[in-house]
C-alpha positions in Angstrom: 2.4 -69.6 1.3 0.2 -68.4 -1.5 -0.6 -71.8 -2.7 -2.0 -71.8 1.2 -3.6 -68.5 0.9 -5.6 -69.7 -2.2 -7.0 -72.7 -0.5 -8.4 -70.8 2.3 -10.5 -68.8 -0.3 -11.4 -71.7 -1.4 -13.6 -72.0 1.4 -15.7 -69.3 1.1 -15.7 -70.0 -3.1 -17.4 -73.4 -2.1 -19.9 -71.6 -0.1 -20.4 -68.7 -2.6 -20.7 -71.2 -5.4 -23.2 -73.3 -3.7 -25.4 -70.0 -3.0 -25.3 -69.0 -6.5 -26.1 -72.6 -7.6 -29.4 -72.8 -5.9 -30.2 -68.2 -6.6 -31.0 -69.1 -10.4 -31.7 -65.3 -11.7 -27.4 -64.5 -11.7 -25.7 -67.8 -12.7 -25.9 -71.7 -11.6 -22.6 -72.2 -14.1 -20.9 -69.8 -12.1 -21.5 -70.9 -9.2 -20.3 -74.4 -10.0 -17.4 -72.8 -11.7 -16.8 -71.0 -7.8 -17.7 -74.2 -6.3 -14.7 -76.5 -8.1 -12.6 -73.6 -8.2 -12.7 -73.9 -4.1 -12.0 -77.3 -4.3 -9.2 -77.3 -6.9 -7.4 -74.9 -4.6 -7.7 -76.9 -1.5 -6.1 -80.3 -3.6 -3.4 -77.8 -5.1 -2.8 -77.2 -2.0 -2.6 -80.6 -0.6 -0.8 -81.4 -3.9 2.3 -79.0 -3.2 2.3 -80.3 0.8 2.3 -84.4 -0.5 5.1 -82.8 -3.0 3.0 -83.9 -5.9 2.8 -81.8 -8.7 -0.1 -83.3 -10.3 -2.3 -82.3 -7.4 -0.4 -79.2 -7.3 -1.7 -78.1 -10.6 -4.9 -77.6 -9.2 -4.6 -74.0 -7.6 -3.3 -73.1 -11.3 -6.8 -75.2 -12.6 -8.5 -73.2 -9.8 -7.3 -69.8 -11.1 -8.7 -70.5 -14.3 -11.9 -71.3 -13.0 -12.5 -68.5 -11.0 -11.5 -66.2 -14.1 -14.1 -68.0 -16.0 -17.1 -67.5 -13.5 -16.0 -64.3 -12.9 -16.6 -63.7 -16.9 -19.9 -65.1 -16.3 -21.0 -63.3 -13.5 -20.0 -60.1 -15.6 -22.0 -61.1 -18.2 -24.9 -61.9 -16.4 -25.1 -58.7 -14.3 -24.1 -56.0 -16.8 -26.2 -53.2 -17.0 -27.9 -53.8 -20.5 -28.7 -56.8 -20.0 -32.5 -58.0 -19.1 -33.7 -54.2 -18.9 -37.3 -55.4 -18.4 -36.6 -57.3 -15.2 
């Protein structure tokens, strides 16, 4: 069930990803980082439904990539960064 829960967010990831791709000023990396995050959910998914836990390993791969464009998100947006724009 949460395997399923993640690939439905993955959804949205995709399309937040694909937004933040093509807006340059936050991050194009993290928007491809949102981007395959989305899709590795959707094949974890479709990994732990074909009962293969090779494709299942991608909502764990998916997690990971979230956390990472979440860090770069962060680090683009913080507060002391880019004070002249």
């Amino acid at each position: 069930m949460n395997q399923l829960a993640y690939a439905v967010l993955g959804i949205p990831s995709i399309i937040f990803g694909v937004i933040l791709v093509k807006h340059k000023r936050i991050s194009p990396l993290a928007g491809w980082l949102l981007a395959v995050n989305g899709l590795s959910c959707i094949v974890g998914v479709i990994g732990t439904a074909a009962n293969s836990q090779v494709l299942a390993i991608g909502s764990v791969a998916g997690g990971a990539l979230f956390l990472f464009s979440l860090a770069v998100i962060a680090v683009r947006i913080h507060p002391g960064r880019n004070q002249d724009r």
